[in-house]
The first five atom37 places (N, CA, C, CB, O) and aatype in JSON, in Angstrom:
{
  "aatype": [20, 20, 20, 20, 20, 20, 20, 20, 20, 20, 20, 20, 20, 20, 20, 20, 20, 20, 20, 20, 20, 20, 20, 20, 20, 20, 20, 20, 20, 20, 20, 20, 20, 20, 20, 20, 20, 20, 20, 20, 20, 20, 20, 20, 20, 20, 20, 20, 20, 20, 20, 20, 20, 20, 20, 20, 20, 20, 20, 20, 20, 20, 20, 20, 20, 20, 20, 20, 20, 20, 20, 20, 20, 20, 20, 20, 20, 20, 20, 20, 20, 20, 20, 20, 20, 20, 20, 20, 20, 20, 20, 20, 20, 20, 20, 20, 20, 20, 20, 20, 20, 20, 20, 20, 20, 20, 20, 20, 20, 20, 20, 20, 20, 20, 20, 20, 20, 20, 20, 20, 20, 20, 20, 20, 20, 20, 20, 20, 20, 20, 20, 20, 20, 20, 20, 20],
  "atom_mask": [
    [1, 1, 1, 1, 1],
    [1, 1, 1, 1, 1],
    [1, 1, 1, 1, 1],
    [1, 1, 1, 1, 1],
    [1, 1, 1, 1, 1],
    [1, 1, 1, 1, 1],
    [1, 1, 1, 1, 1],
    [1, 1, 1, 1, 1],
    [1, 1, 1, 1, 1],
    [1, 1, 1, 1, 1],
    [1, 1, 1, 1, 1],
    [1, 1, 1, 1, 1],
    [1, 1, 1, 1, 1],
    [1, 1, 1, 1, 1],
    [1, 1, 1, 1, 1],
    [1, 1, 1, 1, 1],
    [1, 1, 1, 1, 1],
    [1, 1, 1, 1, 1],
    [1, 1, 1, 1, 1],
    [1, 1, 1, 1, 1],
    [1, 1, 1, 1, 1],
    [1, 1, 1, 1, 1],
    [1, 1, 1, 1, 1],
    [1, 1, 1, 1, 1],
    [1, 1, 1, 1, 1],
    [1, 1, 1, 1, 1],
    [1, 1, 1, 1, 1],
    [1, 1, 1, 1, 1],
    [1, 1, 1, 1, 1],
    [1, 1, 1, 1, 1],
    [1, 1, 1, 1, 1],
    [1, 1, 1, 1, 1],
    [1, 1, 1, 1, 1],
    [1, 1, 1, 1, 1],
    [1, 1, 1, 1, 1],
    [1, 1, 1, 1, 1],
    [1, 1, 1, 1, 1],
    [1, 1, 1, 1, 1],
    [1, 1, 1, 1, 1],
    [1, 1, 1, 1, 1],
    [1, 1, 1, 1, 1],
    [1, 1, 1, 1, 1],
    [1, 1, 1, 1, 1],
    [1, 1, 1, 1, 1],
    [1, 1, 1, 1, 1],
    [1, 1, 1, 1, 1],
    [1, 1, 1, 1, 1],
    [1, 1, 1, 1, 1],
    [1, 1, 1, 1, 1],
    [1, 1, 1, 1, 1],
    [1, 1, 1, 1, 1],
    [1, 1, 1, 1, 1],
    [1, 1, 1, 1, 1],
    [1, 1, 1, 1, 1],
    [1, 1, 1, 1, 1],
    [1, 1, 1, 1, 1],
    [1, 1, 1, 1, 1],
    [1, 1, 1, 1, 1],
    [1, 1, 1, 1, 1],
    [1, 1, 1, 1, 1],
    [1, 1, 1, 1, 1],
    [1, 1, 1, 1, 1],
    [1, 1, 1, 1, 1],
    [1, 1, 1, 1, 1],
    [1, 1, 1, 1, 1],
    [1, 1, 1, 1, 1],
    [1, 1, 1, 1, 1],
    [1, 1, 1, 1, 1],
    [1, 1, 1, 1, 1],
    [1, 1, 1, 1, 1],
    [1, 1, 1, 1, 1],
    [1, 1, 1, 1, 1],
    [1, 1, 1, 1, 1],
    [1, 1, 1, 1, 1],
    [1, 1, 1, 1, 1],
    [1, 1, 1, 1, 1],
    [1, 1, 1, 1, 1],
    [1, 1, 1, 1, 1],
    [1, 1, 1, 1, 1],
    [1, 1, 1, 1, 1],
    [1, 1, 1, 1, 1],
    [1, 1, 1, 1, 1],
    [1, 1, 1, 1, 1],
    [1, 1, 1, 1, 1],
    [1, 1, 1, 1, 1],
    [1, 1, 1, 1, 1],
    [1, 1, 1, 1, 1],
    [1, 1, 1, 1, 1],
    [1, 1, 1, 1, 1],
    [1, 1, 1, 1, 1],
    [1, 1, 1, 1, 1],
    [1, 1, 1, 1, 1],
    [1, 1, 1, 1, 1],
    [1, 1, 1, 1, 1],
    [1, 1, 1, 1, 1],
    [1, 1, 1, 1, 1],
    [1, 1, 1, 1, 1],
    [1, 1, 1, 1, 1],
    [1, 1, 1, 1, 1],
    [1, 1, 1, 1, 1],
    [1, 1, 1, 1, 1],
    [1, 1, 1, 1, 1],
    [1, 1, 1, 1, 1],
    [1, 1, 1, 1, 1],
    [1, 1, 1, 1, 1],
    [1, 1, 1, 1, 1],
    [1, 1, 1, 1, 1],
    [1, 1, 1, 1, 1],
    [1, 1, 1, 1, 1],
    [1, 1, 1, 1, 1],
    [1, 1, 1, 1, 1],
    [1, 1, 1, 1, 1],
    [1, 1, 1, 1, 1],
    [1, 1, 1, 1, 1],
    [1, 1, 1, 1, 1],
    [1, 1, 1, 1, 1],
    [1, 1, 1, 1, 1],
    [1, 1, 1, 1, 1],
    [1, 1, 1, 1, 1],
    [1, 1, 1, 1, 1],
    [1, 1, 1, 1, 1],
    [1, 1, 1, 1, 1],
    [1, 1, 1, 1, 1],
    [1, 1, 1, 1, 1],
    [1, 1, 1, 1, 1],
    [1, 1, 1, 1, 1],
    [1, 1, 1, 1, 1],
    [1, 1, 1, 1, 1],
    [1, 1, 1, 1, 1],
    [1, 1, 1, 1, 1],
    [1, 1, 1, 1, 1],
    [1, 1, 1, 1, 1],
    [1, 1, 1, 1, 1],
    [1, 1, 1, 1, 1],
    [1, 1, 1, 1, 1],
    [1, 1, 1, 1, 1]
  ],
  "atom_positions": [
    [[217.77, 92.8, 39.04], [217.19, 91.97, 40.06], [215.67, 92.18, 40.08], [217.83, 92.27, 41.45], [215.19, 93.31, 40.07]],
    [[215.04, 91.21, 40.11], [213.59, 91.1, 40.23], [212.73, 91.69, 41.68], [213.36, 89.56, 40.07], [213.05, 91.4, 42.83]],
    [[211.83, 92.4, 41.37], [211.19, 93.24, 42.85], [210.62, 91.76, 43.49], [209.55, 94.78, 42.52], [210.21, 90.82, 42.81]],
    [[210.7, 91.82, 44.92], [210.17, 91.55, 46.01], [209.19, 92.1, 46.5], [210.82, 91.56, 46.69], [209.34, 93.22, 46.99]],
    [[207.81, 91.41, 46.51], [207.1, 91.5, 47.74], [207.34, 91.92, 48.99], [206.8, 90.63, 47.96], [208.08, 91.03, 49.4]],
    [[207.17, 92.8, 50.0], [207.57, 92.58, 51.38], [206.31, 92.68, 51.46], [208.57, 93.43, 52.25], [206.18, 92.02, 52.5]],
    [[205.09, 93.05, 51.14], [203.75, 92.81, 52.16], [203.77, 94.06, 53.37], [203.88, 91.04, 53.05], [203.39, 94.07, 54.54]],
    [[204.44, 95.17, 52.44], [204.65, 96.11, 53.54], [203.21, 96.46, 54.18], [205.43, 97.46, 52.99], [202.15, 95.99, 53.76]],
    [[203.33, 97.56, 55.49], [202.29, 98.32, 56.21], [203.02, 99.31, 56.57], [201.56, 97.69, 57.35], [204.23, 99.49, 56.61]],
    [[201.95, 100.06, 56.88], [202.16, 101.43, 56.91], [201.44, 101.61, 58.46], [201.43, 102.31, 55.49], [200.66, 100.8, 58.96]],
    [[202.03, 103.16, 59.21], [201.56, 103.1, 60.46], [201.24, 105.03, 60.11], [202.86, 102.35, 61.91], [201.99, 105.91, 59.69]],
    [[199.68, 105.05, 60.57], [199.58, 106.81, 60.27], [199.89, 107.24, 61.29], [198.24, 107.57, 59.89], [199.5, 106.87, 62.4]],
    [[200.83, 108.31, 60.95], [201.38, 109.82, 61.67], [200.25, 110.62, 62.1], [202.26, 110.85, 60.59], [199.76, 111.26, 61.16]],
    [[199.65, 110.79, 63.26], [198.92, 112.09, 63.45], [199.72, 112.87, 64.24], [197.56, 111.99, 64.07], [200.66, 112.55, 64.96]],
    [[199.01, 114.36, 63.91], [199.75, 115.33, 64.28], [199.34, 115.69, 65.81], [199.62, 116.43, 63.28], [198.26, 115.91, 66.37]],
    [[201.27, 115.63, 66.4], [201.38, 116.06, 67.89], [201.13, 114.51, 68.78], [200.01, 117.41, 68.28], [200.89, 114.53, 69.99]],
    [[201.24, 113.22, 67.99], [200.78, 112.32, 68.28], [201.91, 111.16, 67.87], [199.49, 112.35, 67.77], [202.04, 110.81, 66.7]],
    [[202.86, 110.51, 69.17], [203.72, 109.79, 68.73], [203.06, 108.13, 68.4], [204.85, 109.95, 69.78], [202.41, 107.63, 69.32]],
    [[203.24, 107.25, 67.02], [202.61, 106.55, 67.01], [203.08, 105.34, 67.72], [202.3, 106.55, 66.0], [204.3, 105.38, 67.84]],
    [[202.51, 104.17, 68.29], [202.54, 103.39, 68.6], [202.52, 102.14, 68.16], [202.15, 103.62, 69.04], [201.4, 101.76, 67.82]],
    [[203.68, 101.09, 68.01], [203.73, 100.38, 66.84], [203.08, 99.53, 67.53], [204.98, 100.02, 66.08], [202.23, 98.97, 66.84]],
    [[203.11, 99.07, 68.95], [203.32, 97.87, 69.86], [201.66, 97.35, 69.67], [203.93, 98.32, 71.7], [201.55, 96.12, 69.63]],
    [[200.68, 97.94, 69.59], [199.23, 96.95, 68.93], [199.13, 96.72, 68.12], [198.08, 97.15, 68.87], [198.13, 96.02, 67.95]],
    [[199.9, 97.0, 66.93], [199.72, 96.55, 65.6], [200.71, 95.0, 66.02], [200.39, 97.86, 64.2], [200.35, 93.91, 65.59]],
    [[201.72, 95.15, 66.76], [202.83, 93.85, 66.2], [201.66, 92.79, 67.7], [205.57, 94.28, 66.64], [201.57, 91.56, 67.68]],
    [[201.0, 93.66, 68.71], [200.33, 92.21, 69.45], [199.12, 91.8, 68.66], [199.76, 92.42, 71.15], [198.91, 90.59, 68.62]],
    [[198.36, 92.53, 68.08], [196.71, 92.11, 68.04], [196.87, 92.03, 66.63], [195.36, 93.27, 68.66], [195.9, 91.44, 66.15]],
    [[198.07, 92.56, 65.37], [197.64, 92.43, 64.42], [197.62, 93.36, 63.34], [196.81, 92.11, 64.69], [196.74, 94.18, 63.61]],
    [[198.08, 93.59, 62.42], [197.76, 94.79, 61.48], [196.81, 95.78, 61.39], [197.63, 94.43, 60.5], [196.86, 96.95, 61.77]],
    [[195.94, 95.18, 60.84], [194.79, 95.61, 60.66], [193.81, 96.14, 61.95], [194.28, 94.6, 59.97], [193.07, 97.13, 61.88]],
    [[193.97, 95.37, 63.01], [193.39, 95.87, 64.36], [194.08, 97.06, 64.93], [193.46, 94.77, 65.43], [193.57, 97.84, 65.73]],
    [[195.4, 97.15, 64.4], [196.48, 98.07, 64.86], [196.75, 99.13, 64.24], [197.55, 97.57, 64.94], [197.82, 99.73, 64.34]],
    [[195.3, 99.63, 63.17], [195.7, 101.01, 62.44], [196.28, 100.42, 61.02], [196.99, 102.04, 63.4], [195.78, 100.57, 59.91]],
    [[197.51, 99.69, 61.37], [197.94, 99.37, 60.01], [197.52, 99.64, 58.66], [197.94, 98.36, 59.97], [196.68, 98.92, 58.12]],
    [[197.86, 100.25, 58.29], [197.59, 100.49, 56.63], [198.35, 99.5, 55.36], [198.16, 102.08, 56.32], [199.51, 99.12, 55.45]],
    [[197.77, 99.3, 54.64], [198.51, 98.36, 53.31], [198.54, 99.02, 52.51], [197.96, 97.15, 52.7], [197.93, 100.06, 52.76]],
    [[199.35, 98.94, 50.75], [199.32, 100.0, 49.73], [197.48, 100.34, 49.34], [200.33, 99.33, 48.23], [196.87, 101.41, 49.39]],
    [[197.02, 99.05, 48.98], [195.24, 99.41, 48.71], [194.67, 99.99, 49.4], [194.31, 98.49, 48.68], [193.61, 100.46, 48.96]],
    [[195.12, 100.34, 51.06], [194.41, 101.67, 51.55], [194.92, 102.8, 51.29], [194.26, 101.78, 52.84], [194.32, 103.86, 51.52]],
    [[195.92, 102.74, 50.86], [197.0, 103.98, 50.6], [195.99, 104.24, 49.19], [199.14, 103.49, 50.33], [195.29, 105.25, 49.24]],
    [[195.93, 103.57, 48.26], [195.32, 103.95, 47.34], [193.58, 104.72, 47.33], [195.5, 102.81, 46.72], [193.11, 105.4, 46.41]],
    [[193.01, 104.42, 48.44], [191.8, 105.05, 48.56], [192.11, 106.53, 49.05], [190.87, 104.25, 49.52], [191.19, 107.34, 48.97]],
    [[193.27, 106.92, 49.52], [193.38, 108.15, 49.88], [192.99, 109.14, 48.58], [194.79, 108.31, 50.44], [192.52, 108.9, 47.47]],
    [[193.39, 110.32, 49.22], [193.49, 111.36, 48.17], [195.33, 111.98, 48.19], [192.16, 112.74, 48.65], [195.82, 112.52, 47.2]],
    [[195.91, 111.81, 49.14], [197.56, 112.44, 49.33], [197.39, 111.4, 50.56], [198.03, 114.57, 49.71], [196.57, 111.01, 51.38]],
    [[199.28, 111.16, 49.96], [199.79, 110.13, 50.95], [201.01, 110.7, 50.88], [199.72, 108.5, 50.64], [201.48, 111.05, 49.79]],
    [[201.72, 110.9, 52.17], [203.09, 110.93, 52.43], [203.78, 110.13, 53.29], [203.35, 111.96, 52.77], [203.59, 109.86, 54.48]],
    [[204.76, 109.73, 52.39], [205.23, 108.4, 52.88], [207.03, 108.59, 53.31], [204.91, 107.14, 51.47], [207.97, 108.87, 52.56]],
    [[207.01, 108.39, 54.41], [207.89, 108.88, 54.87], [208.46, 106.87, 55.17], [207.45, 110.24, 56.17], [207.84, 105.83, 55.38]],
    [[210.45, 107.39, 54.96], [211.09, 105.49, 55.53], [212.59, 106.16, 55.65], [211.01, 103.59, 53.89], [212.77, 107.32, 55.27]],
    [[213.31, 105.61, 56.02], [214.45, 105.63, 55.87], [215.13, 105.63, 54.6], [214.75, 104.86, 56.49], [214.85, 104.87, 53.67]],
    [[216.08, 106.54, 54.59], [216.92, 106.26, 53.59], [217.44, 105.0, 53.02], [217.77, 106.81, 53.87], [217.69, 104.12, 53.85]],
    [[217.68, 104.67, 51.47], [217.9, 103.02, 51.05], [216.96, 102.02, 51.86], [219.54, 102.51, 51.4], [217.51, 101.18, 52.58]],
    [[215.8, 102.05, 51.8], [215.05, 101.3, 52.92], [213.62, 100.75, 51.68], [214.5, 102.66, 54.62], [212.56, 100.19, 51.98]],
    [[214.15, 101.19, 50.21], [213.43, 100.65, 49.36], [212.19, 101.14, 48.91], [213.3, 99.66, 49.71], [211.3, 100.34, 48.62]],
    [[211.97, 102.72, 48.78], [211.47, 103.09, 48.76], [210.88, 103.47, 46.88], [211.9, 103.63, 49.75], [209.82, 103.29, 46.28]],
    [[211.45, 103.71, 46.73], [211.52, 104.01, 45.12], [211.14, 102.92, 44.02], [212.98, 104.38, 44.79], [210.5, 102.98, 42.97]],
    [[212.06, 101.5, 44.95], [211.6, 100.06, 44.44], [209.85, 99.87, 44.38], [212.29, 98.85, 45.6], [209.17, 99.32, 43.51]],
    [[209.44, 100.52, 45.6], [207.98, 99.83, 46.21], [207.41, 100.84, 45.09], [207.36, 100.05, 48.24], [206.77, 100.34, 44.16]],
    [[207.66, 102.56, 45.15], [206.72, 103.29, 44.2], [206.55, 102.77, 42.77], [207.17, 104.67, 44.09], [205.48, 102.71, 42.16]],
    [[208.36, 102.21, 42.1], [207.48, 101.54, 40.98], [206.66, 100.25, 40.72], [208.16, 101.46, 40.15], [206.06, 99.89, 39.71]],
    [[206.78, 99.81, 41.64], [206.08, 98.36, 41.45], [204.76, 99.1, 41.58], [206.42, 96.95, 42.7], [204.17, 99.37, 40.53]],
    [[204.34, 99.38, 42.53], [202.95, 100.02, 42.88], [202.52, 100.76, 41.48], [203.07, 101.21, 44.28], [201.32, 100.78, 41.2]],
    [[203.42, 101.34, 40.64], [202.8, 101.86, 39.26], [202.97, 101.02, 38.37], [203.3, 103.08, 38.7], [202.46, 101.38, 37.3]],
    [[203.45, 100.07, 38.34], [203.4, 98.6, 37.5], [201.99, 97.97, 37.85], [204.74, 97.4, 38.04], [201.17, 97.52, 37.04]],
    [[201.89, 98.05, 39.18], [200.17, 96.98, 39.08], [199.2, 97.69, 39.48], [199.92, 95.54, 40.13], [198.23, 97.14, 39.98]],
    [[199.26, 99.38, 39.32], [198.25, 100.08, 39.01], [198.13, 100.08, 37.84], [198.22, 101.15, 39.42], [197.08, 99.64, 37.37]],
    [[199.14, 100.54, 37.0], [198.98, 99.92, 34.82], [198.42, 98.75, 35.12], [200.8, 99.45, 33.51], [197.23, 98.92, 35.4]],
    [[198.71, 97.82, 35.18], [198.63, 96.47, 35.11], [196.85, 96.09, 35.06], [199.53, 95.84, 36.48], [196.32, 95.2, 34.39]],
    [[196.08, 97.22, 36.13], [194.98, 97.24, 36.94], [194.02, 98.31, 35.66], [195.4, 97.95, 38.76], [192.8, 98.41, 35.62]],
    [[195.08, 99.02, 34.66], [194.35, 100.01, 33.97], [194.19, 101.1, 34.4], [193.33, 99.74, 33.7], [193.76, 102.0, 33.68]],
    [[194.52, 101.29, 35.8], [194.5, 102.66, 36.15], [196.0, 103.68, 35.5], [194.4, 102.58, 37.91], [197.05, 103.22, 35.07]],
    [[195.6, 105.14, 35.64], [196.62, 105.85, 35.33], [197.66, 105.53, 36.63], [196.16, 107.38, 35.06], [197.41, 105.56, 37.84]],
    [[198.92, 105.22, 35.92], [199.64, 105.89, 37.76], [201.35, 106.1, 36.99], [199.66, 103.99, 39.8], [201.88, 105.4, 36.12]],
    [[201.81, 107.13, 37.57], [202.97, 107.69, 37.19], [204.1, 107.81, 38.14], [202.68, 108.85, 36.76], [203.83, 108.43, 39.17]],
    [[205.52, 107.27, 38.0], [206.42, 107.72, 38.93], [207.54, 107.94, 38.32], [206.6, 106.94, 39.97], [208.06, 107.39, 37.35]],
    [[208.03, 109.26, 39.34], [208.74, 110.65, 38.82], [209.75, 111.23, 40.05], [207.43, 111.94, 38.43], [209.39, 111.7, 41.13]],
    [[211.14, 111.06, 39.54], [211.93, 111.27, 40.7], [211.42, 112.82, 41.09], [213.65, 111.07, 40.38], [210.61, 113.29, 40.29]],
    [[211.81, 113.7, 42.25], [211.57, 114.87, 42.06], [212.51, 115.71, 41.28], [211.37, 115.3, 43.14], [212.31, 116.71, 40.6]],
    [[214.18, 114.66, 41.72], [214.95, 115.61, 40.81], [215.1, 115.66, 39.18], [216.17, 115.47, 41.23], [215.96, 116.16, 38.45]],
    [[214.16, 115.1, 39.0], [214.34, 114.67, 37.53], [212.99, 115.4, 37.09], [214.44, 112.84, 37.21], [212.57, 115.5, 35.94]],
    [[212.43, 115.84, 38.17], [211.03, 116.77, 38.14], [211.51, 118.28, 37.91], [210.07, 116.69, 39.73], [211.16, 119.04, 37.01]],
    [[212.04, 118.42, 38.54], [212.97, 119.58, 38.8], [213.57, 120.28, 37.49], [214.18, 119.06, 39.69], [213.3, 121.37, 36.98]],
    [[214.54, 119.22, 37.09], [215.19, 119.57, 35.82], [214.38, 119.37, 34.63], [216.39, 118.82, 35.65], [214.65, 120.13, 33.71]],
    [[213.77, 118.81, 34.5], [212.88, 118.94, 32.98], [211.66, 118.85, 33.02], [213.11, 117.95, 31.95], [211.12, 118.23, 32.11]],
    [[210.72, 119.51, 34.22], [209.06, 119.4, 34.17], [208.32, 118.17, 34.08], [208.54, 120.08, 33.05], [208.71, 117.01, 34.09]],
    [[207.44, 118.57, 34.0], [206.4, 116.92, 34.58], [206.53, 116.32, 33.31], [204.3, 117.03, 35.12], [206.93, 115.16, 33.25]],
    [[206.26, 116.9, 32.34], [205.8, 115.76, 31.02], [207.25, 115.54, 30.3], [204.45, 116.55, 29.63], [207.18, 114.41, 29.82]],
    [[208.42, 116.05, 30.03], [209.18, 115.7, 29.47], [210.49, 114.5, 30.66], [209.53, 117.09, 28.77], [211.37, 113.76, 30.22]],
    [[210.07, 114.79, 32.29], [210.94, 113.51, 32.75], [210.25, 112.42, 32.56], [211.39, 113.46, 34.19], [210.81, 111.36, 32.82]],
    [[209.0, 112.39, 32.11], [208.19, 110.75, 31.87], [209.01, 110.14, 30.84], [206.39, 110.76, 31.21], [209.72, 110.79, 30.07]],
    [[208.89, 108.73, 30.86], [209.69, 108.35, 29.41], [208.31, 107.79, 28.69], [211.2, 106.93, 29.53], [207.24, 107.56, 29.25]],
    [[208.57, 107.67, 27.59], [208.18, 107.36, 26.19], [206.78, 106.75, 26.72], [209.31, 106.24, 25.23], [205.79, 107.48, 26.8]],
    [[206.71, 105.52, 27.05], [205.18, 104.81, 27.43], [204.06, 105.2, 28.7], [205.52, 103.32, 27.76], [202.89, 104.87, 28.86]],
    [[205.04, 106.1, 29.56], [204.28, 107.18, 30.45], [203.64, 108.2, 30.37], [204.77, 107.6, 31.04], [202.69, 108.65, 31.0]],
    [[204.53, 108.72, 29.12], [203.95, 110.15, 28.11], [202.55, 110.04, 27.91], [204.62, 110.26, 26.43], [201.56, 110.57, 28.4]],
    [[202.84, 108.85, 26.7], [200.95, 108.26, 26.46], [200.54, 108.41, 27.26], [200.36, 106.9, 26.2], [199.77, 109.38, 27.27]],
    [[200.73, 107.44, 28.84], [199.75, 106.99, 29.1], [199.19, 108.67, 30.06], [200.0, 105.38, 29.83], [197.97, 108.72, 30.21]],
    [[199.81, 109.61, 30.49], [199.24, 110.24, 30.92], [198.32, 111.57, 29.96], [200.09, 110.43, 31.77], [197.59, 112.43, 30.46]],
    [[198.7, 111.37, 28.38], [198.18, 111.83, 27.47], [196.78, 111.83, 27.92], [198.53, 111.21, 26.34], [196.08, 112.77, 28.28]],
    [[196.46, 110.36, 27.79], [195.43, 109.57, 27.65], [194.81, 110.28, 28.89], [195.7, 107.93, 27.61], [193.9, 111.09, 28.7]],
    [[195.22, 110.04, 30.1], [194.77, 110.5, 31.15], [194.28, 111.82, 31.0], [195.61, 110.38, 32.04], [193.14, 112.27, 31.08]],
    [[195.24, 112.3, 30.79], [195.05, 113.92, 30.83], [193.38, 114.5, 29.6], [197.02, 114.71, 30.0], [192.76, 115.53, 29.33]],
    [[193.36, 113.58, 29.38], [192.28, 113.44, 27.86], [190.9, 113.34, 28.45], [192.55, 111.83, 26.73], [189.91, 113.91, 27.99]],
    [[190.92, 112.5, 29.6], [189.6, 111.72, 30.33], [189.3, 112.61, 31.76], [190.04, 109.82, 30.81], [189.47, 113.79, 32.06]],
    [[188.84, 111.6, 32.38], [188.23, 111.94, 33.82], [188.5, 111.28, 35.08], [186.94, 111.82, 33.79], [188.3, 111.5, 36.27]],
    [[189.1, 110.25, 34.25], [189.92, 108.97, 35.34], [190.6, 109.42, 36.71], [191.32, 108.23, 34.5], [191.11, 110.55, 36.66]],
    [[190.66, 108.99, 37.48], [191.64, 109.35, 38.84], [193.21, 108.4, 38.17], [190.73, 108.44, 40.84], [193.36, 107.5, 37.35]],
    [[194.11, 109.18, 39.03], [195.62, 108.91, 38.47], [196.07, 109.32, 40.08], [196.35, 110.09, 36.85], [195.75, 110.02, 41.04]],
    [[197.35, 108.06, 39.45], [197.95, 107.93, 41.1], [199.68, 108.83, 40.54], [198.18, 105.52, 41.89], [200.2, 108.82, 39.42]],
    [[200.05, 109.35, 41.56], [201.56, 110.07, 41.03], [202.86, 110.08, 42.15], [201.25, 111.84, 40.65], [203.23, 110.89, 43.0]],
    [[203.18, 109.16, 41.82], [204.56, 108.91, 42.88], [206.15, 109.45, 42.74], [204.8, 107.39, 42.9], [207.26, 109.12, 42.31]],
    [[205.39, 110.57, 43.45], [206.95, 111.54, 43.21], [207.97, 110.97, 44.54], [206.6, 113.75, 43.44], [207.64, 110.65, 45.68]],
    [[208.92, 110.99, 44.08], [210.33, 110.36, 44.92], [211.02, 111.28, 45.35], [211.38, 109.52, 44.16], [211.45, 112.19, 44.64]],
    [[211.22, 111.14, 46.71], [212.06, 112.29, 47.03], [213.67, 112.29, 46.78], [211.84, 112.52, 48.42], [214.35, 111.28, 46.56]],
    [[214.16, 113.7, 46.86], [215.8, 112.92, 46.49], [216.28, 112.98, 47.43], [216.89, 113.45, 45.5], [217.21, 113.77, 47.3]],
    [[216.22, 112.38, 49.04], [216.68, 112.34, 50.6], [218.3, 111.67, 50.15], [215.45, 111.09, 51.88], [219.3, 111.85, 50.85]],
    [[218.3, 110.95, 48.99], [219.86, 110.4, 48.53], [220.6, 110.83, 47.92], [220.03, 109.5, 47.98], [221.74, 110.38, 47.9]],
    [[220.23, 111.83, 47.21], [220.84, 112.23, 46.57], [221.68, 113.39, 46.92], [220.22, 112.28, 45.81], [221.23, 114.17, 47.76]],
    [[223.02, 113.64, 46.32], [223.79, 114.6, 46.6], [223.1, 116.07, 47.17], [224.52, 114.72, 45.41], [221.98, 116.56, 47.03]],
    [[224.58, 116.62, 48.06], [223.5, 118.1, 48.33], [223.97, 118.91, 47.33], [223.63, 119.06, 49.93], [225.12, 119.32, 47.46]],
    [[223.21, 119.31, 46.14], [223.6, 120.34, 44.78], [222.79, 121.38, 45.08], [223.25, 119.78, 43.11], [222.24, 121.4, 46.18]],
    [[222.66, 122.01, 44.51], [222.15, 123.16, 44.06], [221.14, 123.41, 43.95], [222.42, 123.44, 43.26], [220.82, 124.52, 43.52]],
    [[220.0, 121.57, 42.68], [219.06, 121.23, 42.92], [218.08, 120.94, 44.53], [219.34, 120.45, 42.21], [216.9, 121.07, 44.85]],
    [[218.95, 120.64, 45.01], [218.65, 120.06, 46.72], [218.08, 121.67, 47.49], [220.64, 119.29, 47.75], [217.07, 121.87, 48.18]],
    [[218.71, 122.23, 47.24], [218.97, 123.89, 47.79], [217.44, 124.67, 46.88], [221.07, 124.76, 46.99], [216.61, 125.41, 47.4]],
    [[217.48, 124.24, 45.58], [215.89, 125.26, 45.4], [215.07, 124.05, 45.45], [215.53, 126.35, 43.66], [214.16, 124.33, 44.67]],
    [[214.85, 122.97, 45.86], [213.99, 122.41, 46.29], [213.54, 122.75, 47.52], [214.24, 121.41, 46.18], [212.4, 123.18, 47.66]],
    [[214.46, 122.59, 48.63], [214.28, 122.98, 49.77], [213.55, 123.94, 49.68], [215.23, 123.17, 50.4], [212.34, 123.89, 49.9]],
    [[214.44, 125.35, 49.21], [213.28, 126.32, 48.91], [212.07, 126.5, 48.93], [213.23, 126.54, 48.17], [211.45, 127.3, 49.63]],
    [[211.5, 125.49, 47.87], [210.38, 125.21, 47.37], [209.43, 124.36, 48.33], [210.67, 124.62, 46.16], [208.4, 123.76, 48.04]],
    [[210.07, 124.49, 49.52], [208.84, 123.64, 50.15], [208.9, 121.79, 50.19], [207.47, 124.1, 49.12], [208.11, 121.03, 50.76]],
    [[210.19, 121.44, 49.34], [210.15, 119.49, 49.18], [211.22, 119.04, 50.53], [211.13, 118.69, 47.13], [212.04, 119.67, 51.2]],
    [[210.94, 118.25, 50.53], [211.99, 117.62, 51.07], [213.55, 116.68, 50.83], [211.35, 117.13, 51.49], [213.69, 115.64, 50.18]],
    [[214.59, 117.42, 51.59], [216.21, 117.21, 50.59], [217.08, 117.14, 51.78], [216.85, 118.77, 49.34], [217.13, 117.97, 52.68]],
    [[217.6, 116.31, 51.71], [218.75, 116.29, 53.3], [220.24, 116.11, 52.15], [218.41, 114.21, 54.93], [221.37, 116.03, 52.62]]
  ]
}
């Protein structure tokens, strides 16, 4: 099935601070804090927190489809697939390059690690946790 657009936004979390959706949906996105992926991209770390099956994984690769697309580096990498075989060997074949390449230069690179909130509770789930990620 072909990705969809949703034209998502994003609403920032500050800390000790419950956010408030209700001026973004009267006055407007953008008047309302709202964030879009291209501000997401000026960051330096983004954590992106949604619901489970709520399409999350869909949006990270598209977002590294039209960052390639754009020439920038950008990479996405389940964590559990991070987990089991390290950063450079879960890339496949045309990611390898391209972070070769990266890794070669000076370029900024975008890296969309996926959490595994779906995935079974194994073993993996258990030294992640460990480790500081996030695993339900």
């Amino acid at each position: 099935m072909a990705f969809v657009e949703l034209n998502r936004s994003f609403v920032p979390l500050l800390k000790d601070h419950e956010p408030s959706l209700d001026f973004g949906r009267a006055w407007g996105r953008k008047l309302g804090g709202w964030l879009e992926w291209s501000d997401l991209w000026e960051r330096r770390r983004v954590v992106l927190l949604a619901e489970a099956s709520s399409g999350k994984s869909e949006e990270f690769r598209n977002q590294v489809k039209q960052l390639n697309a754009e020439g920038k580096a950008a990479f996405y990498l389940p964590i559990e697939e991070l987990a089991d075989q390290g950063f450079e060997s879960a890339l496949d074949a045309g990611a390898a390059k391209r972070f070769e390449r990266w890794a070669d230069g000076t370029d900024e690179a975008w890296f969309f690690l996926d959490s595994i909130d779906e995935a079974p509770s194994t073993e993996k789930a258990s030294i992640a946790r460990l480790n500081g990620l996030r695993a339900n």
